[in-house]
VMD Tcl script that draws the C-alpha trace (Angstrom):
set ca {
  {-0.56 48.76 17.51}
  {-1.41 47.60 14.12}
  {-1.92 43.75 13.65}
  {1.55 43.12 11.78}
  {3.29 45.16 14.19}
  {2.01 42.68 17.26}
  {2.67 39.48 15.03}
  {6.00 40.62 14.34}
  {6.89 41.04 18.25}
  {4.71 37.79 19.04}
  {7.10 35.91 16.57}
  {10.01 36.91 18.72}
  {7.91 35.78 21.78}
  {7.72 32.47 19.76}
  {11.22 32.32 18.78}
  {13.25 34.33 21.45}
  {15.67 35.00 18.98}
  {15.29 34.84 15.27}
  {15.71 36.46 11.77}
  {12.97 38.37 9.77}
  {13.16 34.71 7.97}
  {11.72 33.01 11.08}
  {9.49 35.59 12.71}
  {7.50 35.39 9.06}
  {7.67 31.66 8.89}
  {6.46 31.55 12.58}
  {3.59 34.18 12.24}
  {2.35 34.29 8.67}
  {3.90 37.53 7.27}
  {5.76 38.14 4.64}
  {9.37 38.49 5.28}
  {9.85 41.77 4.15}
  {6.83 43.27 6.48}
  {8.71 41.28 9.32}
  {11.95 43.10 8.67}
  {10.36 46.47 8.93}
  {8.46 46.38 11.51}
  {11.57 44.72 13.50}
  {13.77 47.43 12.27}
  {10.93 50.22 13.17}
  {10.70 48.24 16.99}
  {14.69 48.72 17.19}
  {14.89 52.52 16.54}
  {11.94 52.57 18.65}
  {13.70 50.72 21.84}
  {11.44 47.62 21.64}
  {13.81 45.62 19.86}
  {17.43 44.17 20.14}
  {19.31 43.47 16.84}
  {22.08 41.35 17.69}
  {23.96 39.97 13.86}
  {20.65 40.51 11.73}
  {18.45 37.92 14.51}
  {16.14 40.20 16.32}
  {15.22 39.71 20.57}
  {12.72 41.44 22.32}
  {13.90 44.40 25.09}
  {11.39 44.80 28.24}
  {9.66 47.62 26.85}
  {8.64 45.51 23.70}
  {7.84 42.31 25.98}
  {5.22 44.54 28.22}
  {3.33 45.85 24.82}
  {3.01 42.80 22.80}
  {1.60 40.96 26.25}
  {-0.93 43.61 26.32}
  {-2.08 43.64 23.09}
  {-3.16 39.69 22.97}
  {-6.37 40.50 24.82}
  {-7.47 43.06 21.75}
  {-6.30 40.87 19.39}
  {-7.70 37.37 20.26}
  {-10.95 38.29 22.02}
  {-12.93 36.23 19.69}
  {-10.81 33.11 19.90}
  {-10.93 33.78 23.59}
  {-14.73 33.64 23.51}
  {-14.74 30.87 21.00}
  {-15.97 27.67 23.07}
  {-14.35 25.25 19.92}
  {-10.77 27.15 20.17}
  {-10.89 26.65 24.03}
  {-11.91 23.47 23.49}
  {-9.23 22.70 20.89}
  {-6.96 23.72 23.40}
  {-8.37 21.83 26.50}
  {-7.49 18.86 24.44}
  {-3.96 20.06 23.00}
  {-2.85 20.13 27.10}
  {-3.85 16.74 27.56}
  {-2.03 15.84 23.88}
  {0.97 17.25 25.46}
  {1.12 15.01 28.09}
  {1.62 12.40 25.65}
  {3.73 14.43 23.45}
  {6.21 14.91 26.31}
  {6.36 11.34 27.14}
  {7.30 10.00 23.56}
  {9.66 12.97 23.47}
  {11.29 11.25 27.21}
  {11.43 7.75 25.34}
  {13.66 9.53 22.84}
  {15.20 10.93 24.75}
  {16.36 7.87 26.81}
  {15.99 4.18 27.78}
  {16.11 1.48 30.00}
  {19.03 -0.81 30.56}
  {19.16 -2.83 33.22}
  {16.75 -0.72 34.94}
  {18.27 2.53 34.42}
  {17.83 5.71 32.16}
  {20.28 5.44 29.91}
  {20.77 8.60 27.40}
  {19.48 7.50 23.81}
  {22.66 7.26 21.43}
  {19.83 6.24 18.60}
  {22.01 2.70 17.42}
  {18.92 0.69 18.33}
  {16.71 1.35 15.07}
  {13.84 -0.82 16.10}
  {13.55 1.23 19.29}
  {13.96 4.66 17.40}
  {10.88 3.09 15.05}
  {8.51 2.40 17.92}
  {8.93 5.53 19.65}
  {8.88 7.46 15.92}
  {5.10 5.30 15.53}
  {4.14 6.39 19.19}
  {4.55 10.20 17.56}
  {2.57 9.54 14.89}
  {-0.21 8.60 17.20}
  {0.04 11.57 19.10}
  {0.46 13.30 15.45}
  {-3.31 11.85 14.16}
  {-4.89 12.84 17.51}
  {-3.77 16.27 17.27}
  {-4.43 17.13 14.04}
  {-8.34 18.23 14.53}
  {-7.08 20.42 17.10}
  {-5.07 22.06 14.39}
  {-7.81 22.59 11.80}
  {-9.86 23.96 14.72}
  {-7.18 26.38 16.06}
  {-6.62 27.61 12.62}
  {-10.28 27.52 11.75}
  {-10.47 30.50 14.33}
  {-7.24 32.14 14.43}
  {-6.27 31.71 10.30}
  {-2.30 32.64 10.65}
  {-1.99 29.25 12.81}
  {-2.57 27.08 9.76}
  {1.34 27.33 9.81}
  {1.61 24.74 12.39}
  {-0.04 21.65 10.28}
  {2.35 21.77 7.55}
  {5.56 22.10 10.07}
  {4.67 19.47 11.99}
  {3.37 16.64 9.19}
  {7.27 17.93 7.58}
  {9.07 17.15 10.90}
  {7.20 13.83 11.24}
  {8.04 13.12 7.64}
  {11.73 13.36 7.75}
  {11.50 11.25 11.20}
  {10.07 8.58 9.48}
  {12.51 8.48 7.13}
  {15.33 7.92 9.26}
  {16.71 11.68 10.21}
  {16.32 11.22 13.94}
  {17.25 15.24 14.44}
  {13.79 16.44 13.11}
  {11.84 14.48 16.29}
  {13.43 17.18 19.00}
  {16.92 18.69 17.64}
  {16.43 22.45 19.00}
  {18.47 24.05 16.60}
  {15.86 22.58 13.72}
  {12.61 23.09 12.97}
  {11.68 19.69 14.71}
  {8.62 18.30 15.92}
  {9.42 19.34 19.43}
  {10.27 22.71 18.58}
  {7.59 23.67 16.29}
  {4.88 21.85 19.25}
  {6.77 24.27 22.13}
  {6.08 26.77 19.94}
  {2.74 26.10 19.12}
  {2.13 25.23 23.07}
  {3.36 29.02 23.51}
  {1.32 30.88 20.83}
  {-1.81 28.73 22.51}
  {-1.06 30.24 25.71}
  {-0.45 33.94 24.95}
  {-3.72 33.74 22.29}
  {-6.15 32.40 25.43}
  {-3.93 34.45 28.68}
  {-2.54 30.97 29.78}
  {0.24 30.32 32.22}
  {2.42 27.43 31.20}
  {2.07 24.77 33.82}
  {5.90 22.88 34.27}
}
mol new
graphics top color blue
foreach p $ca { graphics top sphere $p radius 0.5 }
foreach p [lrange $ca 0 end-1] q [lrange $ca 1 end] { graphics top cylinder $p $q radius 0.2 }
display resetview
């Protein structure tokens, strides 16, 4: 399988379910190269098209996981990318805990859902992510030092800290957006299938 042919099927392992629009933004390629080879996976039973988003079938699951060893053997054998990663798992930690404090706080001595009407709390936990944010960003430049296509990450994730900061409280973990929850999941994923990593819950 030829390189753009396992990024466009590792962009639906990324996304699950996405458009040619997404599976280019997620992987590097050009949208157009992302619609054909999507539409070449369908005819060739690899590929779901379900209202122009795209899903991968079990056939196309079982080839894209076994091209990732071909693919990424140098980053695999690269003692800075492991490295990099080593030190994204223990970022994540963190990452997950801020994302908790958004997600909810204490009153009374009870988890409360966060309805986001306390601004100074929003702000603190919003700072805490742009902690995590400056401790993970030479783990980026390394990643993408070895594997080029995930320089796409940087740029996503200083965008979703940037509207945060200014007050849209969707872009820290809204699903549905390209937050900075959602683009660090995805990131967490493509780290995992580039080294042969389980994801530990």
């Amino acid at each position: 399988m030829r390189y753009d042919e396992h990024l466009a099927l590792h962009g639906l392992v990324l996304k699950k379910i996405g458009s040619p629009a997404a599976v280019a933004a997620a992987t590097g390629l050009d949208e157009s190269t992302a619609l054909t080879v999507l539409q070449k996976s369908v005819t060739a039973g690899r590929v779901a098209e379900i209202d122009g988003r795209y899903a991968l079938l079990p056939a196309g699951k079982m080839i894209v996981s076994g091209e990732y060893s071909r693919h990424y053997a140098h980053a695999r054998a690269d003692r800075a990318f492991v490295g990099a990663y080593e030190e994204f798992e223990k970022l994540n930690a963190d990452l997950k805990a801020v994302v908790t404090q958004w997600q909810t706080y204490t009153v009374a001595g009870s988890q409360v859902p966060n309805d986001h009407s306390d601004t100074e709390y929003d702000d603190k936990v919003i700072d805490r992510l742009g902690v995590v944010h400056e401790r993970v960003e030479p783990v980026l430049e390394t990643v993408a030092s070895v594997v080029p296509r995930m320089s796409v990450y940087r740029p996503a994730l200083d965008h979703a800290l940037d509207r945060a900061e200014q007050g849209d409280v969707a872009w820290v973990s809204e699903v549905q957006l390209p937050s900075y929850h959602t683009v660090w999941f995805e990131l967490h994923e493509d780290l995992l299938c580039v080294l042969g990593r389980e994801r530990v819950e």
